[in-house]
C-alpha positions in Angstrom: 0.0 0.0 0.0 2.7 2.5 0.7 4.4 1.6 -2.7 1.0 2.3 -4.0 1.3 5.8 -2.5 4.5 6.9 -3.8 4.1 5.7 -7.0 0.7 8.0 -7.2 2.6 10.7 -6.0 5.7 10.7 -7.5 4.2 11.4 -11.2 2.6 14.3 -9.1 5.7 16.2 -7.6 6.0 19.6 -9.0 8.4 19.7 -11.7 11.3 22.3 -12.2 9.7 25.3 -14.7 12.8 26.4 -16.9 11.3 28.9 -18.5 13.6 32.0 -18.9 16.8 29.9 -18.3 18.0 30.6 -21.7 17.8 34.1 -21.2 19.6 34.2 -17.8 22.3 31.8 -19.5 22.7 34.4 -22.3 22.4 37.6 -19.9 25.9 35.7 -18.2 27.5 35.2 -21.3 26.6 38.0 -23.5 28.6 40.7 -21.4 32.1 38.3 -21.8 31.1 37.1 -25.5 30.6 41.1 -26.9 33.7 42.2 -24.8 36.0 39.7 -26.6 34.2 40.2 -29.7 34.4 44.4 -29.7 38.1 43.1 -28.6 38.6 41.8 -32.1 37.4 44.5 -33.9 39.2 46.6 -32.1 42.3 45.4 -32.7 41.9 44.7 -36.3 41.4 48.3 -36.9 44.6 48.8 -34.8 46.4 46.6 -37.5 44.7 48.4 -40.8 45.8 51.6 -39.1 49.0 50.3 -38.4 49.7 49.1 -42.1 47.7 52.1 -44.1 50.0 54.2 -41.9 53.1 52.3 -43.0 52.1 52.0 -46.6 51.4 55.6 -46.6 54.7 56.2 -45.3 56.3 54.0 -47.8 54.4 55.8 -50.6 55.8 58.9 -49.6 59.3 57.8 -49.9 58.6 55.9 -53.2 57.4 59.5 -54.5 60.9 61.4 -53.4 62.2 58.5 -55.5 60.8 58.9 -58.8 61.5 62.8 -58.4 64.8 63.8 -60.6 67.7 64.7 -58.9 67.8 67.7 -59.6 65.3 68.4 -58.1 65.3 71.0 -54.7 64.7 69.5 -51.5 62.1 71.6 -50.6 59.7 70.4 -53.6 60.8 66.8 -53.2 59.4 67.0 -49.4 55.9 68.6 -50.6 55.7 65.5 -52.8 56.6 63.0 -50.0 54.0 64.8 -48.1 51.3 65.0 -50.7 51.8 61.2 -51.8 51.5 59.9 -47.9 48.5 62.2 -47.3 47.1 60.6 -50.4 47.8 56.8 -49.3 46.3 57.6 -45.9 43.3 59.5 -46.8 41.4 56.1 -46.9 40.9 56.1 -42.9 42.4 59.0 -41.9 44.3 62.8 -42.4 48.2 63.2 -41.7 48.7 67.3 -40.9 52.0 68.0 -42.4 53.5 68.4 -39.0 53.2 64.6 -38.0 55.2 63.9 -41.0 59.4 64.0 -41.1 61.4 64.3 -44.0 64.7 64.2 -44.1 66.9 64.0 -47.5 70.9 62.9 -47.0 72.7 63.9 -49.6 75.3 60.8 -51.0 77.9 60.8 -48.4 81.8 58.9 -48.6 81.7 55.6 -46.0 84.8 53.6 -46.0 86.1 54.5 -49.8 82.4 53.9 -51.2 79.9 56.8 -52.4 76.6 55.9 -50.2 73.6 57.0 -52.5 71.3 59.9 -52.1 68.8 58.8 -49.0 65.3 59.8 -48.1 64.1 59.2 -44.6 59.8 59.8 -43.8 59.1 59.6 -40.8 55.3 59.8 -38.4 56.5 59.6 -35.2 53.4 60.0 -33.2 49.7 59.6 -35.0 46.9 59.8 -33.3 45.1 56.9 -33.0 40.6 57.3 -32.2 39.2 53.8 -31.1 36.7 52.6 -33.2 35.0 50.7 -30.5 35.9 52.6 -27.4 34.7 49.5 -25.1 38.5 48.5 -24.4 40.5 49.8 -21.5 43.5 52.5 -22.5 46.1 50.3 -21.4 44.7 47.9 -24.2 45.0 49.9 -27.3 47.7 52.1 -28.1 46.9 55.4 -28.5 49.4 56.8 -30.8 51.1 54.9 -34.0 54.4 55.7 -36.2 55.8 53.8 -39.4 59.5 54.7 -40.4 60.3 54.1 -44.3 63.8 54.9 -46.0 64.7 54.6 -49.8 67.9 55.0 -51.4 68.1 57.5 -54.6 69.3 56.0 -57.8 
């Protein structure tokens, strides 16, 4: 009879309602999933700064290149600064002040002529978060990109 009991009852003992257990789940998760994943995008637009900045840099020195000889110093730096602002405007603006140019002349090293050299320099750009989610110690703030070509 007491087996008779329990088995009657047992069918009848209130079951656990999981409604809305997904949604507490997903309210734990969500905050660590969207931080890594605003992490991600973060730093891939660090990156395509980073290598815009370089190219653009590179493209500047490419342009002081191609520019005869002859050519003054003074013009061959407002190409190099025209041709970088160029390659960057895709993201971004250089101002002519974060941009160093410096053009050594062909110099005697050790018995051999070294060729006519052109340094372009950003030293410190600016960098804006895209995301703005990640801490300041986790995204640098400021980006340079160094590029030197020899004359022929």
């Amino acid at each position: 009879m007491i087996m008779g009991i329990l088995k009657k009852n047992y069918p009848r003992q209130r079951k656990m309602n999981e409604n809305g257990s997904s949604s507490v789940e997903f309210a734990l998760i969500a905050g660590v999933f969207f931080m890594f994943l605003f992490g991600i995008i973060e730093y891939g637009w660090v990156m395509t700064q980073q290598l815009l900045l370089s190219h653009a840099v590179g493209e500047g020195a490419r342009a002081a290149i191609t520019i005869p000889v002859e050519t003054s110093d003074a013009k061959c730096e407002v190409a190099v600064r025209k041709a970088a602002k160029k390659a960057f405007s895709v993201v971004g603006t250089i101002e002519d002040g974060d941009i160093s140019v410096e053009i050594r002349e062909p110099q005697l090293f050790m018995g051999q002529t070294l060729p006519r050299r052109v340094f372009v320099e950003v030293a410190s750009w600016t960098y804006t978060p895209l995301v703005g989610y990640l801490p300041a110690s986790a995204v640098p703030r400021s980006l340079s990109a160094t590029a030197l070509f020899l004359f022929p």
